[in-house]
C-alpha positions in Angstrom: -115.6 128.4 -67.5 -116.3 132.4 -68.1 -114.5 133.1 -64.4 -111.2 130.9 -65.8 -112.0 132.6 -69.5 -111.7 136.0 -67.7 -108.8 135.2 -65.3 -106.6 134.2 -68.0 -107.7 137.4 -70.4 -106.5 139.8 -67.5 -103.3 138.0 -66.8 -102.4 137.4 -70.7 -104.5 139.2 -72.7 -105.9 136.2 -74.5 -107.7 133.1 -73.6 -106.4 129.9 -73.7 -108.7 126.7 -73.8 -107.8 123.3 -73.4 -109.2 120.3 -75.4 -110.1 116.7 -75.6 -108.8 116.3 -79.2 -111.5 113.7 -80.1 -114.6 114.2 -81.6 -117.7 112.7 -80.2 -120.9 111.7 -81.0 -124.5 110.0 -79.8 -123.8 106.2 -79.2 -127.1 105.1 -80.8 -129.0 101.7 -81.2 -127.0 100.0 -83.9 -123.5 101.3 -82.6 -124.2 99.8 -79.0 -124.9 96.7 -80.6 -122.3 96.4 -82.9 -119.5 97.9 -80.2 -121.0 95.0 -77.7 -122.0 97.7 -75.6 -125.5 97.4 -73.3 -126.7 101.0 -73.4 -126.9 104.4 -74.9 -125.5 106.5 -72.4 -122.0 107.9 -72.9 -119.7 109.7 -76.0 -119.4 107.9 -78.9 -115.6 108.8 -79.9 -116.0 109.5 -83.7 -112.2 110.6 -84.5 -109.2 111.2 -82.3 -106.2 114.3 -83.4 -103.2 111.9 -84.1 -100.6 113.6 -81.5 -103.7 115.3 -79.3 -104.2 114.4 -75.7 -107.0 111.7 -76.6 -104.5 110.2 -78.4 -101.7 110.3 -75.8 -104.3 108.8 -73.4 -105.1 106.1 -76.0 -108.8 107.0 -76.4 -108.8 105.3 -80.0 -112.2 105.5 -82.7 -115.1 103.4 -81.2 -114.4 103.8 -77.5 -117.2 104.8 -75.9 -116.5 108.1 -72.7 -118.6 107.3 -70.0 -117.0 109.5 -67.4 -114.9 112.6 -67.4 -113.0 114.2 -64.6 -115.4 111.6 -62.4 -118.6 112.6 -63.8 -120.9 110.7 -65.1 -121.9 111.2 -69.5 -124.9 110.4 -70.2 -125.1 111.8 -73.5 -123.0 113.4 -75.9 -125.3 116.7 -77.0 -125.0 117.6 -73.3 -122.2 119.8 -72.2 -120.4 117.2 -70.0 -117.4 117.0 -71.3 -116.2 120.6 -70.4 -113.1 121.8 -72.0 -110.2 121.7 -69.1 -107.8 124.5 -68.9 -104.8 123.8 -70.6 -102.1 121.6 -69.3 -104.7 119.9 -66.9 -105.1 116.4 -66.1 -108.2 114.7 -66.3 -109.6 111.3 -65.7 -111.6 109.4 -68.4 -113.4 106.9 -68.0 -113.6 104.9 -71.4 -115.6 101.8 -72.3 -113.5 99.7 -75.2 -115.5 96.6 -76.3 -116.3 94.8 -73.6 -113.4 96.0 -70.9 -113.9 99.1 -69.1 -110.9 101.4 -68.3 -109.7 104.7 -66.8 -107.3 107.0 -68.7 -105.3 109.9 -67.3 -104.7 112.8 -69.7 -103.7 116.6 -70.8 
C-alpha cells in the first residue's frame, strides 16, 4: 500500500485511495445465529454508502464478507480487507442468509 501511496504522490501530487463504501464489523454469537449463519469468521456489513461501490455490487446491511479479492476474512479487526486503488475491480465473496455469492466491484 505505501509503494502504490508513493507512486501516485510523485505522478499527481496527492494520493488517491479507493474504498469499499461499507462499514464492517465483528460477526459475533447472536448475529451468526440470528443471520442463519454457522460461524464467526468473516465482516459483518454494518452499513453500505447508498451510490458507493458496495452498493453497486449489491453488498446490502447483514451480509456477511467472507472473501475479498480471493482471500480469505477471518475477522473484521484484522486488516483484510485492504483498500484497492481506485477504479479497481475486486471480487467479494459475500455470505446473504443462507446462499453464498461472489460480487464483482469498483
Amino acid at each position: 500500500m505505501a509503494k502504490r501511496s508513493m507512486e501516485s504522490l510523485v505522478k499527481t501530487g496527492k494520493v488517491t485511495r479507493g474504498y469499499l463504501g461499507a462499514s464492517v464489523g465483528p460477526l459475533s454469537q447472536e448475529l451468526a445465529k440470528e443471520f442463519k449463519v454457522t460461524d464467526t469468521s468473516g465482516a459483518f456489513v454494518q452499513d453500505v454508502t447508498r451510490g458507493g461501490p458496495a452498493d453497486r455490487a449489491g453488498i446490502t446491511p447483514g451480509d456477511v464478507i467472507r472473501k475479498f479479492d480471493g482471500r480469505s476474512v477471518t475477522d473484521s479487526a484484522k486488516p483484510s480487507l485492504p483498500p484497492p486503488a481506485p477504479a479497481d475491480s475486486r471480487q467479494v465473496g459475500v455470505r446473504r442468509m443462507l446462499m453464498r455469492t461472489e460480487q464483482n466491484y469498483s
